[in-house]
N, C-alpha and C positions, 0 to 999 in steps of 0.2 A: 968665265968660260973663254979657254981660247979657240982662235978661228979656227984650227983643224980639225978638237970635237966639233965645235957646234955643225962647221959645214959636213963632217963627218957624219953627222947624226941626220941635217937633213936630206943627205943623200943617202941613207938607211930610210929614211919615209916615202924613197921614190924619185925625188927631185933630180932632174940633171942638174949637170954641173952652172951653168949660170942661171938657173933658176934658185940652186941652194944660196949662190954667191949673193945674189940681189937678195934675197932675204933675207940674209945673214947682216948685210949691209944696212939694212932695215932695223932688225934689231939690236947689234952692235951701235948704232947713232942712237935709238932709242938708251940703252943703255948707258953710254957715254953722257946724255943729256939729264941723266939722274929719272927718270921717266920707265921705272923699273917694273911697271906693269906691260911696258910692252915691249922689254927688253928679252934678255937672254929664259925667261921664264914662259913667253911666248913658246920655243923649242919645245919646251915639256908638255906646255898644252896641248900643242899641235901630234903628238905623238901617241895622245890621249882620244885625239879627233878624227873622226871621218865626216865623208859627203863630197869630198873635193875630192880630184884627179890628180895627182902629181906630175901627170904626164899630158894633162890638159894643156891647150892652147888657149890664150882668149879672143877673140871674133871682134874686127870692125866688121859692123854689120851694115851700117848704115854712114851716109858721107856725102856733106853738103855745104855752102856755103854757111859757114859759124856755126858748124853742126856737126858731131857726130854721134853713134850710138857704138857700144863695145857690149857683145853678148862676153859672160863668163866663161861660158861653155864649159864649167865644170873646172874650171880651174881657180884656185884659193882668191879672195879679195886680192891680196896685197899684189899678187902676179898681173893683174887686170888693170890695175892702176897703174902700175910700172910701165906697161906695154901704151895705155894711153900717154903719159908722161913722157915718157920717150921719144912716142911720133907726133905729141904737141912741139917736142924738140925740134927732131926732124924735118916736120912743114908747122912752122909757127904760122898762126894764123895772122891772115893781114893786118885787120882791127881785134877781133875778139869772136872765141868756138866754144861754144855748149857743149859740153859731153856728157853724155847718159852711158852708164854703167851696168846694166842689166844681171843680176846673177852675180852679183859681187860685193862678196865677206868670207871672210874680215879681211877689214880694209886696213888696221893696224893706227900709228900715228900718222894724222895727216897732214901733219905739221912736217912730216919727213917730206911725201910731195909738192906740198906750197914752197920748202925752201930749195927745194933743186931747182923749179921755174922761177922762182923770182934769182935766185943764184946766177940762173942764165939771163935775165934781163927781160922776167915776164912777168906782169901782177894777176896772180891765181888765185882763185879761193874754191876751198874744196869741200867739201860736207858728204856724211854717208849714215844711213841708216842702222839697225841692228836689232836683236831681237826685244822685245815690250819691258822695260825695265825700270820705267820713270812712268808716275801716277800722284793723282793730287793724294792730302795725308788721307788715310784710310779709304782711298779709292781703290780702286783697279790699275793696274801696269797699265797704258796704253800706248806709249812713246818708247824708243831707244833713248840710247845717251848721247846719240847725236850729234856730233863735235861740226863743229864750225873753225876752219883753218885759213888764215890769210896768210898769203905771201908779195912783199912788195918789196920791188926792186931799188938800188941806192947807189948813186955814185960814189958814196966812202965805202962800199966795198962788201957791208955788210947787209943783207934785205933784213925788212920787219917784218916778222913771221908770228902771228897770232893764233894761238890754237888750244881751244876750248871745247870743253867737256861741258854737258848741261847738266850732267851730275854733281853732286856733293865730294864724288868718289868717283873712278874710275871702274868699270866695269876687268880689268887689266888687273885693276889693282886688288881687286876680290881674285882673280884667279891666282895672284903671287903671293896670297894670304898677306895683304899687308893692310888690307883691309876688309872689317867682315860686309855683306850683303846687306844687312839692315843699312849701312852709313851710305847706300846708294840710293840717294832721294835726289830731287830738285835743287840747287847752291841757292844759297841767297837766306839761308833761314827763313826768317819771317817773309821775308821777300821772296819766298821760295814759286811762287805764282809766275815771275818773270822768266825764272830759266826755266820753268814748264813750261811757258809759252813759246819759248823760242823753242823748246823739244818738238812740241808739238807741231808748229809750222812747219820746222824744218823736215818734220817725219812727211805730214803731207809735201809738201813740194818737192822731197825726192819720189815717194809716190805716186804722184799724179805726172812725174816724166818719164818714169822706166815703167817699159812693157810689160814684164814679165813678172809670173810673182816671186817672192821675198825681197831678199834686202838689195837695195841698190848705191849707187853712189853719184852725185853729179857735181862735174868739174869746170869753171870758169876758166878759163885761158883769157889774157889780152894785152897786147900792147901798152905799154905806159906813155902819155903824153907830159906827165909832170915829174919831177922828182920831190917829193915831199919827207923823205925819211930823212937825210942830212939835218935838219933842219929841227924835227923833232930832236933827234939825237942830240942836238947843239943845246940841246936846256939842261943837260949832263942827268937827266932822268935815264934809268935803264928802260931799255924797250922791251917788249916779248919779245920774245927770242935771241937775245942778246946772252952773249956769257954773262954767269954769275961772278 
């Protein structure tokens, strides 16, 4: 897809113009990263989708020291995140700022906002919930897929960016047909107990910080005191997130 559909298209769903553009930016890196569940196949879903505003704003609501909260107010994940992300740019915190995301999904690849703050010289890790779609075998759904995403900054240039799925499968990847529904269990096969626990915690711990109900997201911001990625890198092992 190129840029003038796709932003075409999300300015036919409503979107101003730099709300299309940052999206589009969003799933174009997705894309580009081989990550094709949350790439240009994203558009089509969204197209598919209501619940969100396109003309929403999202809300600091709340604002303190290492703290802050961002209502959704009706406007997509991905928008909500971007607007925190931004003003952790804009006023980087001194040591280290909690954000709570209130009313915010989809939240897309998080591994896209870990690498803009560690890019700029911040170690981030970022996590967000989603609807029930991880369950032990023959259980009940009770968890999202819940990704967990680190971003850490480097002086050769390039941050280490981790970003994981507790699924087998991406839930992305079921909307782009590249993979069916059933292949959306727990990773780990036999071991499959492990990534449902990290599903799990993680589903509580974004829960138990956002007010409001559904899905939320919460963002870690901080200052780096050490540099430790050079260093990794120097055992000539590829990193996450490093080119392939």
């Amino acid at each position: 897809m190129q840029p003038e559909e796709g932003l075409a298209r999300l300015q036919a769903l409503g979107f101003g113009d730099a709300d299309a553009q940052a999206l589009w930016e969003h799933f174009d890196d997705a894309e580009q990263r081989g990550k094709l569940g949350h790439g240009y196949s994203r558009i089509v879903w969204l197209e598919s989708q209501s619940g969100f505003d396109p003309a929403a704003t999202p809300r600091r609501v709340e604002e303190a020291e290492g703290f802050e909260r961002w209502d959704g107010n009706g406007a997509i994940g991905y928008l909500v995140l971007e607007a925190a992300v931004k003003r952790a740019l804009e006023s980087p915190p001194e040591q280290a700022r909690l954000v709570v995301c209130d009313r915010t999904f989809p939240t897309g690849m998080l591994g896209y906002y870990a690498r803009i703050l560690a890019s700029q010289g911040r170690v981030a890790l970022v996590t967000a919930t989603s609807p029930a779609r991880l369950g032990p075998p023959g259980g009940p759904k009770v968890a999202g897929t819940n990704p967990l995403a680190i971003g850490v900054p480097s002086s050769d240039g390039e941050p280490l960016v981790a970003d994981v799925s507790m699924g087998a499968v991406t839930w992305g990847d079921v909307i782009a047909r590249l993979r069916s529904e059933d292949e959306l269990v727990p990773f780990g096969g036999e071991q499959w107990h492990k990534a449902f626990a990290l599903a799990v915690g993680l589903q509580a711990f974004v829960d138990a910080l956002h007010s409001e109900p559904g899905h939320g997201a919460v963002m870690l911001v901080a200052q780096p005191e050490a540099d430790p990625v050079p260093a990794l890198r120097g055992t000539g092992i590829r990193l996450p997130g490093d080119p392939k």
